[in-house]
PDBQT receptor file of N, H, CA, C and O in Angstrom, charges set to zero:
ATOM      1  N   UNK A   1      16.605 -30.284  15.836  1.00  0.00    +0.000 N 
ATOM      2  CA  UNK A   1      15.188 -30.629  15.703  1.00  0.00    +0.000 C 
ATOM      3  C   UNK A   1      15.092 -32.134  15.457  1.00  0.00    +0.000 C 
ATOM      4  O   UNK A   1      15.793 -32.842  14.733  1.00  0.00    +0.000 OA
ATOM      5  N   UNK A   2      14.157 -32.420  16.157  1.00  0.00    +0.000 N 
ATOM      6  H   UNK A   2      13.587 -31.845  16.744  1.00  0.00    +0.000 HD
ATOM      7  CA  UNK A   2      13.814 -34.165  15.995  1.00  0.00    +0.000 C 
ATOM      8  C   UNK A   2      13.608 -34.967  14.438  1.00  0.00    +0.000 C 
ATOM      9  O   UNK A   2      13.207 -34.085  13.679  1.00  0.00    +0.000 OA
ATOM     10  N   UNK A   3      13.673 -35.701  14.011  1.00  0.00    +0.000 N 
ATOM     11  H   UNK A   3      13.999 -36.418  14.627  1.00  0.00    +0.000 HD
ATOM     12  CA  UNK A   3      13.148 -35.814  12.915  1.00  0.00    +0.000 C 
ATOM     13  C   UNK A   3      11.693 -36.265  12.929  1.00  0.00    +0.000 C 
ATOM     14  O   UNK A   3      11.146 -36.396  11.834  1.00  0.00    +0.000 OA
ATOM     15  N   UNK A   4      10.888 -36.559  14.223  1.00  0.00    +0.000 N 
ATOM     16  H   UNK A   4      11.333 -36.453  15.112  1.00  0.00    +0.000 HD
ATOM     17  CA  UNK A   4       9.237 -36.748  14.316  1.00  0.00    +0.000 C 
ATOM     18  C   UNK A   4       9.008 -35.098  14.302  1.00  0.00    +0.000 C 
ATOM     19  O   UNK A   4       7.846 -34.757  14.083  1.00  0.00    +0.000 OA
ATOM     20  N   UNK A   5       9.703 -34.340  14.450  1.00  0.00    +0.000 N 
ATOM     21  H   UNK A   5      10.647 -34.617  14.628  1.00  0.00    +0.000 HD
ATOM     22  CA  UNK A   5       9.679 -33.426  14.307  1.00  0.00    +0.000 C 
ATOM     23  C   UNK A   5       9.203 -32.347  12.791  1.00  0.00    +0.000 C 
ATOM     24  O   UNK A   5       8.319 -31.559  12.453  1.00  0.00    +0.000 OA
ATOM     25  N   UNK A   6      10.438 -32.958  12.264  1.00  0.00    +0.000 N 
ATOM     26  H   UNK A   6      11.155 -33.598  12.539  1.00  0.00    +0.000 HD
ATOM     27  CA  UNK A   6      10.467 -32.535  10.816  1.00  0.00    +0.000 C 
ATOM     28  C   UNK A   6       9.604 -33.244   9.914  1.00  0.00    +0.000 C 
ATOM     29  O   UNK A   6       9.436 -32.635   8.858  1.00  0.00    +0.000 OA
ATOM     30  N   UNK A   7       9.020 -34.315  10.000  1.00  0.00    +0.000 N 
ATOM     31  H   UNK A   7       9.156 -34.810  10.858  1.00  0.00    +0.000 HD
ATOM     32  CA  UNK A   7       8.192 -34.930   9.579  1.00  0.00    +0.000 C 
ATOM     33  C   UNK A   7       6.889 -34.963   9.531  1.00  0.00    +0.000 C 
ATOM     34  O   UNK A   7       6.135 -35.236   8.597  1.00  0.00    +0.000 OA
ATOM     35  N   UNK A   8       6.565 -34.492  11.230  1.00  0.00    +0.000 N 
ATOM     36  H   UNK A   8       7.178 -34.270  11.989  1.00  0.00    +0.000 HD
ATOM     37  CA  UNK A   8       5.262 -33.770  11.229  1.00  0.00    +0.000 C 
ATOM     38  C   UNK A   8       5.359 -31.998  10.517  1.00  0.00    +0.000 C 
ATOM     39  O   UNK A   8       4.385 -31.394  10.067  1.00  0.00    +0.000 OA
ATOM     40  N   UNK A   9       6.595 -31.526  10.578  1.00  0.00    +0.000 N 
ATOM     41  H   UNK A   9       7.386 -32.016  10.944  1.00  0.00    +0.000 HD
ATOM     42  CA  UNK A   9       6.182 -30.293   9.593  1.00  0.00    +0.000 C 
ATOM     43  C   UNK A   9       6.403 -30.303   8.106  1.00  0.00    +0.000 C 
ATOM     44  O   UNK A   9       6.529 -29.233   7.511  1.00  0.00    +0.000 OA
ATOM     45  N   UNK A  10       6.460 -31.540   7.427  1.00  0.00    +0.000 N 
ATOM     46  H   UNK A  10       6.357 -32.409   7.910  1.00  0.00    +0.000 HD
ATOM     47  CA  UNK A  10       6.969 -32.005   5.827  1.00  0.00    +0.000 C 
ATOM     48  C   UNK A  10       5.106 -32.493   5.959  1.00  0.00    +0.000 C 
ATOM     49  O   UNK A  10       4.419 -31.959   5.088  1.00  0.00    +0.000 OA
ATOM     50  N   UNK A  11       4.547 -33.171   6.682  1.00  0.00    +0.000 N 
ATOM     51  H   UNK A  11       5.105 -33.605   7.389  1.00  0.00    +0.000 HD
ATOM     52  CA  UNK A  11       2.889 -33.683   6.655  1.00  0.00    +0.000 C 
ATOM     53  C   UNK A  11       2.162 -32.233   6.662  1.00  0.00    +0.000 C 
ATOM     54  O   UNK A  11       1.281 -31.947   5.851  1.00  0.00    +0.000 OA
ATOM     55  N   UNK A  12       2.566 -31.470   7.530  1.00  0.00    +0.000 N 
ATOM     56  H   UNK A  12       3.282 -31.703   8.189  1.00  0.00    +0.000 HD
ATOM     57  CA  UNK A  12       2.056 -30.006   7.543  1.00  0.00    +0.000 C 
ATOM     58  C   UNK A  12       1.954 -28.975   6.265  1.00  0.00    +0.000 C 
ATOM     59  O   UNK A  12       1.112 -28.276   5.701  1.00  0.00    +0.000 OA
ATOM     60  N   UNK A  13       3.230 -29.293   6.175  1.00  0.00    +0.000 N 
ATOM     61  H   UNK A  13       3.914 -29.860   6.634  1.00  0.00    +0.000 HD
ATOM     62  CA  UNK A  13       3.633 -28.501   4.655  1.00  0.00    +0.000 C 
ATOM     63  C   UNK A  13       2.964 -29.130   3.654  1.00  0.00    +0.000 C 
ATOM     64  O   UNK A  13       2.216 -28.264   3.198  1.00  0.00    +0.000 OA
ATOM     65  N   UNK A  14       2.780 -30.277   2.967  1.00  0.00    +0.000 N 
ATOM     66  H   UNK A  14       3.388 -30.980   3.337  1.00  0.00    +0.000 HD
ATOM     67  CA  UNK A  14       1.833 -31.108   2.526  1.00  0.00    +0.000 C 
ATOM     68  C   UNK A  14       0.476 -30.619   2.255  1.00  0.00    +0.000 C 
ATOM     69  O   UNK A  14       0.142 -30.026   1.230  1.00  0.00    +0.000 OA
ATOM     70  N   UNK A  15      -0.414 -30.963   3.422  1.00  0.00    +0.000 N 
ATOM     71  H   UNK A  15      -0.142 -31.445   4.255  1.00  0.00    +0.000 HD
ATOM     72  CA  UNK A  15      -1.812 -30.287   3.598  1.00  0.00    +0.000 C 
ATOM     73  C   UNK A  15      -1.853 -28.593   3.464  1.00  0.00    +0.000 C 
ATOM     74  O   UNK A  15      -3.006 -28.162   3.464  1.00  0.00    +0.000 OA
ATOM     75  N   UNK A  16      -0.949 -27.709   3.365  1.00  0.00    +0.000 N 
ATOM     76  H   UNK A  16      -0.012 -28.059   3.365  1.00  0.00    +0.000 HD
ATOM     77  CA  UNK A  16      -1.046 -26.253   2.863  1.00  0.00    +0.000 C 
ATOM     78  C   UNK A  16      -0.585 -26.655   1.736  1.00  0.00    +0.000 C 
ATOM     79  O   UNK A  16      -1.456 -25.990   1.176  1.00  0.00    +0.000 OA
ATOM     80  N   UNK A  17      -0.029 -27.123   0.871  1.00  0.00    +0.000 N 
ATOM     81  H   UNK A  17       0.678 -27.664   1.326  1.00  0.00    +0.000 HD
ATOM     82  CA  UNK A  17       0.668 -26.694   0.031  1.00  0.00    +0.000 C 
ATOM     83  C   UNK A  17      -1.115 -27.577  -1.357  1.00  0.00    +0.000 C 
ATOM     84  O   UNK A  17      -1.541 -27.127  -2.420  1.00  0.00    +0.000 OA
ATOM     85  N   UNK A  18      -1.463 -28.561  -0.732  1.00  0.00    +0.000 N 
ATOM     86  H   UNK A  18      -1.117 -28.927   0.132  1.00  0.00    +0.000 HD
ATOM     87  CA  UNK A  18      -2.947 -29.202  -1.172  1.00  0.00    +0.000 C 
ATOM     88  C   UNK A  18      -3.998 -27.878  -0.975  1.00  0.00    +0.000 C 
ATOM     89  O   UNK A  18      -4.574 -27.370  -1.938  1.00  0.00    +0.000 OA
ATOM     90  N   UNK A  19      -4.119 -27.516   0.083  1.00  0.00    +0.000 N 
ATOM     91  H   UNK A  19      -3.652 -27.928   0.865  1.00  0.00    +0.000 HD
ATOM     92  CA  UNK A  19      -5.573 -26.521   0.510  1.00  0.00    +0.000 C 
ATOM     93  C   UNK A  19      -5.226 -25.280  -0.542  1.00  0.00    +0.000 C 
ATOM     94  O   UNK A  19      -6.194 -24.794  -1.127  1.00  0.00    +0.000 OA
ATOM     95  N   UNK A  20      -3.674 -24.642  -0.867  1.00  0.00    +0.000 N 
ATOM     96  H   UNK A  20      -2.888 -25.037  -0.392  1.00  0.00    +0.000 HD
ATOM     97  CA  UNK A  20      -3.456 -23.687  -1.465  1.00  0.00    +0.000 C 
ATOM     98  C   UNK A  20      -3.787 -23.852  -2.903  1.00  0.00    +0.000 C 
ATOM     99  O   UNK A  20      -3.902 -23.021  -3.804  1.00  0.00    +0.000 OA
ATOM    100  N   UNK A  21      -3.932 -25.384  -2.876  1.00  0.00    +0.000 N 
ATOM    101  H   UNK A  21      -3.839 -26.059  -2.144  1.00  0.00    +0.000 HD
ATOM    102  CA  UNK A  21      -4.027 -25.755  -4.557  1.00  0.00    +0.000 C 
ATOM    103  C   UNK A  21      -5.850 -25.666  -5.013  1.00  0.00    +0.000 C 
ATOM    104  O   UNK A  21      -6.508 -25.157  -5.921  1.00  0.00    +0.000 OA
ATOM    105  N   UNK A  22      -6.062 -26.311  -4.048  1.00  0.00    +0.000 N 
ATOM    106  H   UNK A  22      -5.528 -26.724  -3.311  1.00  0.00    +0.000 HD
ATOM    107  CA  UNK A  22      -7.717 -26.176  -4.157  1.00  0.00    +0.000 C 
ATOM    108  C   UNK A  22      -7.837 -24.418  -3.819  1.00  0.00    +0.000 C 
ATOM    109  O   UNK A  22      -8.707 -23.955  -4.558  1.00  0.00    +0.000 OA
ATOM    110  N   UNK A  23      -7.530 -23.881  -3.375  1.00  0.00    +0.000 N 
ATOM    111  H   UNK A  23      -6.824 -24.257  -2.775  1.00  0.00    +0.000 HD
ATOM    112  CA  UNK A  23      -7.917 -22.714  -3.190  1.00  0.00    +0.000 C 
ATOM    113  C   UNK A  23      -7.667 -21.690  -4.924  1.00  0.00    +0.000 C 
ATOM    114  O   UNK A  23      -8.028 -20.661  -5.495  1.00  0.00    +0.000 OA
ATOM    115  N   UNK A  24      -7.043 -22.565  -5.045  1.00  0.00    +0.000 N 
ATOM    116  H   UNK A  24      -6.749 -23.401  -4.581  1.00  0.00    +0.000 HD
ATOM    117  CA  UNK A  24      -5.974 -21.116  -6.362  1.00  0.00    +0.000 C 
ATOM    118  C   UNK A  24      -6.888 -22.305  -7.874  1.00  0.00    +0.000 C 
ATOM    119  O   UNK A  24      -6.455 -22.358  -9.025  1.00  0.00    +0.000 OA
ATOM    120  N   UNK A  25      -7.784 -22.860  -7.505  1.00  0.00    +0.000 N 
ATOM    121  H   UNK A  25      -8.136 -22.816  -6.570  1.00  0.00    +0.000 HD
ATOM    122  CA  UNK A  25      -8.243 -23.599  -8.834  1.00  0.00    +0.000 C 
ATOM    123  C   UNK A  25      -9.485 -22.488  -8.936  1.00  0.00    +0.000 C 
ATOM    124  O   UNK A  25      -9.828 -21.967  -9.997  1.00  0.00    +0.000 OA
ATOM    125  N   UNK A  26     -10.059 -22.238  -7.718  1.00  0.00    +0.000 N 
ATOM    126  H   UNK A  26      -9.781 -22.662  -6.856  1.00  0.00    +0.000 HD
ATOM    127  CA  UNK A  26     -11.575 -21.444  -7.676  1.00  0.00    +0.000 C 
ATOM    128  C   UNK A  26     -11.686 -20.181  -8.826  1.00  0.00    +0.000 C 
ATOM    129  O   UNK A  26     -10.862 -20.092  -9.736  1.00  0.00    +0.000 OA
ATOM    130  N   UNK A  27     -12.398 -19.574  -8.722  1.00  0.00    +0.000 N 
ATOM    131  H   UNK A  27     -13.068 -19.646  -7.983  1.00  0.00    +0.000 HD
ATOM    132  CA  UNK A  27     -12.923 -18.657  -9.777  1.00  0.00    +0.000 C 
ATOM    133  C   UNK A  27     -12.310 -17.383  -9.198  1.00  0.00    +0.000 C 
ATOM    134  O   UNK A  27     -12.066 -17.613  -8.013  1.00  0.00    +0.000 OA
ATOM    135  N   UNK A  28     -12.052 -16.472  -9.438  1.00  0.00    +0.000 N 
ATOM    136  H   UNK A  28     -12.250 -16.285 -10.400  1.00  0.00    +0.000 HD
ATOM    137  CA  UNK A  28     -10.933 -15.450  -8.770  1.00  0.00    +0.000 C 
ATOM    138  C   UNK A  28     -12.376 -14.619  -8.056  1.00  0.00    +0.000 C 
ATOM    139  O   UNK A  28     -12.087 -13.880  -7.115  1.00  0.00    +0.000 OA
ATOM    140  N   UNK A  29     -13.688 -14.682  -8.385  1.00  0.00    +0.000 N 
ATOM    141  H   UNK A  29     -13.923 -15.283  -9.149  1.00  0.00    +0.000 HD
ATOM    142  CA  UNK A  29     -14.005 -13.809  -7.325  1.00  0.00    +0.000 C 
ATOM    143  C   UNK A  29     -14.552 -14.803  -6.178  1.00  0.00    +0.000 C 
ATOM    144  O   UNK A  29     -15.058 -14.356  -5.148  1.00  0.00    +0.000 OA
ATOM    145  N   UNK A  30     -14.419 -16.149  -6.423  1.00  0.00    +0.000 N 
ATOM    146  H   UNK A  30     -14.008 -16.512  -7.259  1.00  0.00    +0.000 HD
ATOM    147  CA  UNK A  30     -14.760 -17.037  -5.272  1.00  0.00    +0.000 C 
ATOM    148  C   UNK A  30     -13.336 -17.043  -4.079  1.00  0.00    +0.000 C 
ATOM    149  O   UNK A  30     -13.349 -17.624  -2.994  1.00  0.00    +0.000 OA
ATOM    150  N   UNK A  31     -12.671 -16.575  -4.407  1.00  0.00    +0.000 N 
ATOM    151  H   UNK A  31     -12.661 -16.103  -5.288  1.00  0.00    +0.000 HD
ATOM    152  CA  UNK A  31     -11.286 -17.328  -3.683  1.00  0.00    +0.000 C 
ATOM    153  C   UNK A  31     -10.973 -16.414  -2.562  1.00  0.00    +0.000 C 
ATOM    154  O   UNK A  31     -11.057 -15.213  -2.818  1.00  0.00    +0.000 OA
ATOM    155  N   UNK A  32     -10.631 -16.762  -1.377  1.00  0.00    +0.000 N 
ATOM    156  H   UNK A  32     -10.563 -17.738  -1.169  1.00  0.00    +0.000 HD
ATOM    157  CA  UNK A  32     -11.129 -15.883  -0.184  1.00  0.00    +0.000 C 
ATOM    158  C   UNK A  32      -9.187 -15.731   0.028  1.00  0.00    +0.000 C 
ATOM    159  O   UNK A  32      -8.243 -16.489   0.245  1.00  0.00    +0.000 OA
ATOM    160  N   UNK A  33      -9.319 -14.899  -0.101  1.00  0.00    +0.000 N 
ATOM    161  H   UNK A  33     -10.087 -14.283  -0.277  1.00  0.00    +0.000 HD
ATOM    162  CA  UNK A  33      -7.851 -13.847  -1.019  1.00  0.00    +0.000 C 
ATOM    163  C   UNK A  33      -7.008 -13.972   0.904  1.00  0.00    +0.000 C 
ATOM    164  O   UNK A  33      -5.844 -14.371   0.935  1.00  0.00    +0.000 OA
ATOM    165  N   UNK A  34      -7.668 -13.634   2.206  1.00  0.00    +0.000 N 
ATOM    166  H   UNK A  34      -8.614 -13.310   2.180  1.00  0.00    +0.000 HD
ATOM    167  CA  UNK A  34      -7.107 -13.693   3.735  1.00  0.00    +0.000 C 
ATOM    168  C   UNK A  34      -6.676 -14.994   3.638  1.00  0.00    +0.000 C 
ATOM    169  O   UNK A  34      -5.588 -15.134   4.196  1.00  0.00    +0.000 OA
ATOM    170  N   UNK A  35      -7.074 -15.922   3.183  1.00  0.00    +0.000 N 
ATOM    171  H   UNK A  35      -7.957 -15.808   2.729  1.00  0.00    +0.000 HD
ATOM    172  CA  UNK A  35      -7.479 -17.458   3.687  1.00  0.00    +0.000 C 
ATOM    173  C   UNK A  35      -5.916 -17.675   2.799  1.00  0.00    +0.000 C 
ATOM    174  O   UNK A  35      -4.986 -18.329   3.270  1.00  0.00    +0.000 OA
ATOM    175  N   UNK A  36      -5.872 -16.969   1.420  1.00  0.00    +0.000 N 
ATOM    176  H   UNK A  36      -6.628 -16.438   1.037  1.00  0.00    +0.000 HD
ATOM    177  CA  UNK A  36      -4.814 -17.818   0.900  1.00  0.00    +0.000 C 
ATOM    178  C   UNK A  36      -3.641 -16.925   0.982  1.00  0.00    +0.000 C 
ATOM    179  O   UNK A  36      -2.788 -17.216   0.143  1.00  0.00    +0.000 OA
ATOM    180  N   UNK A  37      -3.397 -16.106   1.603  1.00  0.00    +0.000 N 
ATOM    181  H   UNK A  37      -4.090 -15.870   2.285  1.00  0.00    +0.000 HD
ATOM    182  CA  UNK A  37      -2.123 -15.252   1.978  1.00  0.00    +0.000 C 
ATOM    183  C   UNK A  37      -1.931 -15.559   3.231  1.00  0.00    +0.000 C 
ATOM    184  O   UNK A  37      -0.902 -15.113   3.738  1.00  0.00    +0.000 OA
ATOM    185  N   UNK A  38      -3.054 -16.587   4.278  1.00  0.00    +0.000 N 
ATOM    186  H   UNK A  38      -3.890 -16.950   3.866  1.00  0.00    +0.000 HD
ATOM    187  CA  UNK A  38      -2.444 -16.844   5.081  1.00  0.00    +0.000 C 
ATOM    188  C   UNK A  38      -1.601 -18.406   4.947  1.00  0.00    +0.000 C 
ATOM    189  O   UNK A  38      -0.626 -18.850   5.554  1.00  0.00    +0.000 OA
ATOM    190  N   UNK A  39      -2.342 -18.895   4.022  1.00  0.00    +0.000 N 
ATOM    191  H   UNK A  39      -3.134 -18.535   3.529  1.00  0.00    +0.000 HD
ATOM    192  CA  UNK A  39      -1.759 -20.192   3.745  1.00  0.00    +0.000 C 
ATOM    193  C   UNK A  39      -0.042 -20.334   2.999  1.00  0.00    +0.000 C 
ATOM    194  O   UNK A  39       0.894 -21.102   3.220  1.00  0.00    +0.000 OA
ATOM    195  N   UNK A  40      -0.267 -19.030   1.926  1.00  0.00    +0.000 N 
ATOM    196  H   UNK A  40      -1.027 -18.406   1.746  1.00  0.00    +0.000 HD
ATOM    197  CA  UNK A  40       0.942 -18.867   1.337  1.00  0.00    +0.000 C 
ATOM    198  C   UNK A  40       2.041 -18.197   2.241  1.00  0.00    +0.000 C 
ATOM    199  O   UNK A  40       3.124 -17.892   1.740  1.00  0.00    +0.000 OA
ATOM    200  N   UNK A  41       1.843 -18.026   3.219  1.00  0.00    +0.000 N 
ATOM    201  H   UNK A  41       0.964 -18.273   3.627  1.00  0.00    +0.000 HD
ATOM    202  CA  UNK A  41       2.894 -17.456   4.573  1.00  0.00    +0.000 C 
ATOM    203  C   UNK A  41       3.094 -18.745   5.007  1.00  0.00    +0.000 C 
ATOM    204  O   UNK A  41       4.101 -19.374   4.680  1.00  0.00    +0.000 OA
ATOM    205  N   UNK A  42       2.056 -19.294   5.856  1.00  0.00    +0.000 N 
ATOM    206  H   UNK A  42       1.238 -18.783   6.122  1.00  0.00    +0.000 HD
ATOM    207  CA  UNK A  42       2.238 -20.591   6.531  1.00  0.00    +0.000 C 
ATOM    208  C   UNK A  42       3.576 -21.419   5.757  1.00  0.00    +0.000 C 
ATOM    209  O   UNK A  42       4.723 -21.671   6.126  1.00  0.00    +0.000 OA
ATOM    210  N   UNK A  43       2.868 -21.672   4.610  1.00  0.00    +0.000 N 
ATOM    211  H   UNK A  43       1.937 -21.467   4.310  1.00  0.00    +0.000 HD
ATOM    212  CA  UNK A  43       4.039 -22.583   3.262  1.00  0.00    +0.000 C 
ATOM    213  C   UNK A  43       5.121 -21.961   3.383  1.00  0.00    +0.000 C 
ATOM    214  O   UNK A  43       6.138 -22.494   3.828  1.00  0.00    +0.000 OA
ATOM    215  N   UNK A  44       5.069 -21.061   3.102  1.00  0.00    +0.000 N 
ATOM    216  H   UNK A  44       4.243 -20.628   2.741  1.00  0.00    +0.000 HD
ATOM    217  CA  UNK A  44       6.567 -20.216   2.404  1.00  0.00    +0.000 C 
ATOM    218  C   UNK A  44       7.376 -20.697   4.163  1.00  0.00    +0.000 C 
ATOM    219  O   UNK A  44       8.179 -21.630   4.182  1.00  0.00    +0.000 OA
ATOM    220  N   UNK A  45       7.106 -20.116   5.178  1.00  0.00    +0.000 N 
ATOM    221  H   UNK A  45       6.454 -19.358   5.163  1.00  0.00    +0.000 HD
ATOM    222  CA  UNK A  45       7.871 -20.629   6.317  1.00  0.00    +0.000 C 
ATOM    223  C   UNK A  45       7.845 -22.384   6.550  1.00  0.00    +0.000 C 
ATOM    224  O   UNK A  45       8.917 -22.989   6.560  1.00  0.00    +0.000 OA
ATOM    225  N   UNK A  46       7.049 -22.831   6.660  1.00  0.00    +0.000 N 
ATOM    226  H   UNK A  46       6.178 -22.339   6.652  1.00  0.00    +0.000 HD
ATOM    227  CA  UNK A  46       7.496 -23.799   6.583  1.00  0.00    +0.000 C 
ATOM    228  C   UNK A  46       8.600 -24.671   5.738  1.00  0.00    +0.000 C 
ATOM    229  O   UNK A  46       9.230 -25.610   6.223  1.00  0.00    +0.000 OA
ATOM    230  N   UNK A  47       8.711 -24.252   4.546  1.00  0.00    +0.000 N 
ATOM    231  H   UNK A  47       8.200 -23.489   4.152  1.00  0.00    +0.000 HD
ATOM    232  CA  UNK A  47       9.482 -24.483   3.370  1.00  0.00    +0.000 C 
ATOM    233  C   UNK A  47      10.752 -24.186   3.870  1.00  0.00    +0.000 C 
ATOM    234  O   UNK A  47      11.719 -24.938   3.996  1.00  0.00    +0.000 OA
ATOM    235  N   UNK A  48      10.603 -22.671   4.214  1.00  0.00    +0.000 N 
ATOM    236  H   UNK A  48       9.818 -22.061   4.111  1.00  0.00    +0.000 HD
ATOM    237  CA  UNK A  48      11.953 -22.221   4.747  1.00  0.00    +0.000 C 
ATOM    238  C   UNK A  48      12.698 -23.210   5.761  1.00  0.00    +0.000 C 
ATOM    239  O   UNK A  48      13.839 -23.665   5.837  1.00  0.00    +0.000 OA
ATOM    240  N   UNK A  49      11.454 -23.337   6.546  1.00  0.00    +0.000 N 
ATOM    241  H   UNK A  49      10.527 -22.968   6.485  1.00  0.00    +0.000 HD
ATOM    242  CA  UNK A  49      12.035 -24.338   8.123  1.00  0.00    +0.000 C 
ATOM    243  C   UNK A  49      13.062 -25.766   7.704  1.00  0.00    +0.000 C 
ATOM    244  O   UNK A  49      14.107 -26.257   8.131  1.00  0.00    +0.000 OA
ATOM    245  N   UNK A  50      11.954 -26.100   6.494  1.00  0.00    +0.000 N 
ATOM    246  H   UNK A  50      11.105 -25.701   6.147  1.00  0.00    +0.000 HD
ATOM    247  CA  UNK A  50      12.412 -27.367   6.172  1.00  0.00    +0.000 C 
ATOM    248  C   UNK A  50      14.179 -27.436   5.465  1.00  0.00    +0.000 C 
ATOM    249  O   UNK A  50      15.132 -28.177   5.710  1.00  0.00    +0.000 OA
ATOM    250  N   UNK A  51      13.969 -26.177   4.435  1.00  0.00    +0.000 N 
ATOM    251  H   UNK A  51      13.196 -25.575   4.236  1.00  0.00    +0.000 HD
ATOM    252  CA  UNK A  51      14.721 -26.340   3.813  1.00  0.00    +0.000 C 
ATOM    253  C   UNK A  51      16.464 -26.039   4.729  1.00  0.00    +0.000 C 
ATOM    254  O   UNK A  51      17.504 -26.574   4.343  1.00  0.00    +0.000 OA
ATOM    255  N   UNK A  52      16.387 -25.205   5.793  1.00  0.00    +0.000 N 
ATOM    256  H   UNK A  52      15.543 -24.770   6.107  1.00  0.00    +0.000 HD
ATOM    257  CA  UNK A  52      17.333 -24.799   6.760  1.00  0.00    +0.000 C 
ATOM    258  C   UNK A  52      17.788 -25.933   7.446  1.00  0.00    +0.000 C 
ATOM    259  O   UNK A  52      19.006 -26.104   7.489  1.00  0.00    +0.000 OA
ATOM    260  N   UNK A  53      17.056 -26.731   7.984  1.00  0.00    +0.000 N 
ATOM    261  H   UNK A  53      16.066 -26.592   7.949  1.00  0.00    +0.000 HD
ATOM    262  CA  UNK A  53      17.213 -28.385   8.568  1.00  0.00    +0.000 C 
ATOM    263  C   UNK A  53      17.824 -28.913   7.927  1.00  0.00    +0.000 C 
ATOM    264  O   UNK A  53      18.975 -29.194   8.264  1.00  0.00    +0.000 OA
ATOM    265  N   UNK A  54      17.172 -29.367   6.404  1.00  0.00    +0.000 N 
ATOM    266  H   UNK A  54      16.238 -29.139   6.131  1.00  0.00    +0.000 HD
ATOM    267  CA  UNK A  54      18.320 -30.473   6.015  1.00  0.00    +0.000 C 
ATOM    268  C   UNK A  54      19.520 -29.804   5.483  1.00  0.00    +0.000 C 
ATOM    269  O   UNK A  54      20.465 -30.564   5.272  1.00  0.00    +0.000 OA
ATOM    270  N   UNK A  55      19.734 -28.338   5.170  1.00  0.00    +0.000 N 
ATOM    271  H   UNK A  55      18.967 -27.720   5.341  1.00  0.00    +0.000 HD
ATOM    272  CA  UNK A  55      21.161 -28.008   4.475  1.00  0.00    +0.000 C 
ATOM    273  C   UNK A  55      22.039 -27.545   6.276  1.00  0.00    +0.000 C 
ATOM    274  O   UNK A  55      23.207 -27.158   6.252  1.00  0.00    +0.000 OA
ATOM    275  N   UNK A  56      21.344 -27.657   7.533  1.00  0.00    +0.000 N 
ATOM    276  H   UNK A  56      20.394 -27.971   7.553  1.00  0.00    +0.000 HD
ATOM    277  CA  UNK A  56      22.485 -28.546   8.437  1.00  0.00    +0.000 C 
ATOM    278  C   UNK A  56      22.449 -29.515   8.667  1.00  0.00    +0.000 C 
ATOM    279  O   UNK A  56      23.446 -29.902   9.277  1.00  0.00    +0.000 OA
ATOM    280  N   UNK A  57      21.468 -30.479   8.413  1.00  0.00    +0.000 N 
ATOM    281  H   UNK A  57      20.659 -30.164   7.918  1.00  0.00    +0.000 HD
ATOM    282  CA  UNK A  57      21.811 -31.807   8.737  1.00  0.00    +0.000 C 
ATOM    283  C   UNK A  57      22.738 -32.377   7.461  1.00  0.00    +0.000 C 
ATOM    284  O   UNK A  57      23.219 -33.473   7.748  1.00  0.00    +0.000 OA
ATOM    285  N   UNK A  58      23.048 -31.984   6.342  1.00  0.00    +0.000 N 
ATOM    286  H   UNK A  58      22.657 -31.094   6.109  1.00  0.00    +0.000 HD
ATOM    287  CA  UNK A  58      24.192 -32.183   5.597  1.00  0.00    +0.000 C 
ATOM    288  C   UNK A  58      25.444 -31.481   5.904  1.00  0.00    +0.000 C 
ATOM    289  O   UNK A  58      26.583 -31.933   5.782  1.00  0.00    +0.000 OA
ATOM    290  N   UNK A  59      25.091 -30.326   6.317  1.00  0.00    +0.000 N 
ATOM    291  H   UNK A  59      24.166 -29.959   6.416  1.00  0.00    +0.000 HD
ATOM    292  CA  UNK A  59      26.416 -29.974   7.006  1.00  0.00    +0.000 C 
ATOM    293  C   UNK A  59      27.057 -30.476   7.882  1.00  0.00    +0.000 C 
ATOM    294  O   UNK A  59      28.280 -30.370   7.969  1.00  0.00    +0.000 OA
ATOM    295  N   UNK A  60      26.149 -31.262   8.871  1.00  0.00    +0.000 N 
ATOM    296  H   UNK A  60      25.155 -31.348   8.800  1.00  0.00    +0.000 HD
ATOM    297  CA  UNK A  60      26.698 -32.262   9.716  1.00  0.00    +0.000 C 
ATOM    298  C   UNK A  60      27.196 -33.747   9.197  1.00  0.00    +0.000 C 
ATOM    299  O   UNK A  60      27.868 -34.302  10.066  1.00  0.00    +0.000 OA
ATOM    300  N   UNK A  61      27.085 -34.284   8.370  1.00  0.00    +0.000 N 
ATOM    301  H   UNK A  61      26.539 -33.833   7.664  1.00  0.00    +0.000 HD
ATOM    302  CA  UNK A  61      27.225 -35.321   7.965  1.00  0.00    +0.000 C 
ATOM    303  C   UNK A  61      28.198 -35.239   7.195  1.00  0.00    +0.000 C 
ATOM    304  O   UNK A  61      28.695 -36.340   6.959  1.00  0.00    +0.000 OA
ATOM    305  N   UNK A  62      28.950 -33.917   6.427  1.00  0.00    +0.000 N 
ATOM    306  H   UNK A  62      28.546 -33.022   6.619  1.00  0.00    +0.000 HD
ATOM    307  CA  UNK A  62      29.824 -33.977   5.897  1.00  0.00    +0.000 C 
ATOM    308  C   UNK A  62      30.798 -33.425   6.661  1.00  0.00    +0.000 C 
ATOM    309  O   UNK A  62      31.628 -32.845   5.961  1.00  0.00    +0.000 OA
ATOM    310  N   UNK A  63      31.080 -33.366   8.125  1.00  0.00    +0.000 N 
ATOM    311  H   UNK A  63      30.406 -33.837   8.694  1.00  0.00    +0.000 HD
ATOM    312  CA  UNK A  63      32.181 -32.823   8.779  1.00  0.00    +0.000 C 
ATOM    313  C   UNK A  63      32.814 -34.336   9.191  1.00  0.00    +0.000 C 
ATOM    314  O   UNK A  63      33.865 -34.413   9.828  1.00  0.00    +0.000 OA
TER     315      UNK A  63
């Protein structure tokens, strides 16, 4: 993966990981419960994505 790559999904991850925050401050019967299980999926994979990249791009760097 490119690193304009990974960078636009670290900016991505960013703006969910902000919208999830404003979302989870609201009043629990204001908080539109679809909106933030889709956001907390979105994150959680992205996280994953990210985090899989750099533990091979260290794997590569230490061969």
């Amino acid at each position: 993966m490119s690193k304009e790559v990974i960078f636009l999904l670290v900016i991505v991850s960013m703006a969910i990981s902000v919208t999830v925050s404003r979302e989870a401050v609201k009043p629990s019967e204001e908080i539109n419960w679809r909106k933030m299980l889709t956001l907390l999926s979105a994150g959680s994979l992205s996280a994953l994505v990210i985090t899989i990249t750099l533990f091979q791009s260290l794997s590569l760097y230490f061969r």
